[in-house]
C-alpha positions in Angstrom: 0.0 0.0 0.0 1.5 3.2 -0.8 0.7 5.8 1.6 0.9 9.1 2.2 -1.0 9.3 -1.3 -2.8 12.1 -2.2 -6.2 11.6 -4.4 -6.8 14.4 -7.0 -10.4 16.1 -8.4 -11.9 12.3 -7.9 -9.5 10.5 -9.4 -8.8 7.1 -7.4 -5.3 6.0 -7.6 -5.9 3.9 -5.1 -8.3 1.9 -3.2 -9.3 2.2 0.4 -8.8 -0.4 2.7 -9.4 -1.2 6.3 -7.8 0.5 8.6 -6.1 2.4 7.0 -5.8 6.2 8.5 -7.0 9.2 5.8 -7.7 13.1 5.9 -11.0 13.6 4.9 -12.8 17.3 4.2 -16.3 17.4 5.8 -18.8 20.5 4.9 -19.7 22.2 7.7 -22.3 24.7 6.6 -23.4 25.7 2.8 -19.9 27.8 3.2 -16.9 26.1 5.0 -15.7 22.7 4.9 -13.1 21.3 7.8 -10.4 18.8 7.3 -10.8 15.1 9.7 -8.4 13.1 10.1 -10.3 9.7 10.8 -9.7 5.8 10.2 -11.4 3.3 7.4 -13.5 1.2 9.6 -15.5 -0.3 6.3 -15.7 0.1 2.5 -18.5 -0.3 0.3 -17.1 -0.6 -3.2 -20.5 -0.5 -5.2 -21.8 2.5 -3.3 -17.9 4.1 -3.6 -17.9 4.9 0.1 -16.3 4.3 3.2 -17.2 4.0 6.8 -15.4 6.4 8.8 -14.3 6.7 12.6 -12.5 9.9 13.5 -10.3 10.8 16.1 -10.0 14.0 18.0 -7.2 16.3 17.9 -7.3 18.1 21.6 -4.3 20.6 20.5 -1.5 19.0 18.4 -1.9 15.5 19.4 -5.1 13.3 17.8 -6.8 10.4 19.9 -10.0 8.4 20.2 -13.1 10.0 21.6 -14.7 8.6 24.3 -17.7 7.9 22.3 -17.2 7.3 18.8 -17.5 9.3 16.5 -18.4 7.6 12.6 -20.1 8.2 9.4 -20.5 6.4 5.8 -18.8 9.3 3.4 -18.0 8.8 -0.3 -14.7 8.5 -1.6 -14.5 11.9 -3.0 -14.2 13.1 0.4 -11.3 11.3 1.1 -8.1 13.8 0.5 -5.4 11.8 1.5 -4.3 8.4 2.7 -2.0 8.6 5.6 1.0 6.6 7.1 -0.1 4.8 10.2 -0.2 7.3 13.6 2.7 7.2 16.0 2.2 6.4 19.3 3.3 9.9 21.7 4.5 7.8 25.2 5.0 11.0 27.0 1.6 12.3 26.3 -0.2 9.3 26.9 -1.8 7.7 29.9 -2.8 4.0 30.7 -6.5 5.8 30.0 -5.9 8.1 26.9 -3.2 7.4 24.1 -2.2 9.8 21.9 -0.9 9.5 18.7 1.0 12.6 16.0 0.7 11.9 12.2 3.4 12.6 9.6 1.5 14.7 7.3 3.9 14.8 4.1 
């Protein structure tokens, strides 16, 4: 899998699997749309969508909600596939990870 691959104006160079970790723009209003960062839980490949669960980013560091938070989203939502999160020991607890994402 070659990530770190960005998708251009709907054109899929790749396909989505499970679990792997994507940014993904959301519209929040008619106006703005915000970028997720949020993991590929399921993929429908008839319907060309993907069921999404997204972390939280409290600051610079991302980790799970304590609820979770998901959604079925098309693919042409999907912005980018990213390389697997790191795990951040020294801002984690036994309770809470969290985890920082090389976004190049």
């Amino acid at each position: 899998m070659n990530t770190g691959q960005e998708m251009s104006s709907g054109t899929w160079l790749q396909r989505f699997r499970r679990g792997d970790f994507v940014l993904v723009d959301l519209h929040m209003d008619e106006k703005s749309t915000k970028t997720f960062v949020a993991q590929v839980q399921e993929v429908d490949e008839q319907m060309r969508e993907v069921w999404l669960k997204y972390m939280t980013a409290p600051g610079a560091y991302y980790r799970w909600p304590v609820k979770d938070d998901i959604s079925w989203e098309s693919w042409s939502r999907i912005q980018k596939i990213l390389q697997p999160p790191n795990l951040v020991v020294e801002k984690s607890s036994s309770r809470i990870q969290m985890y920082n994402f090389s976004m190049k």
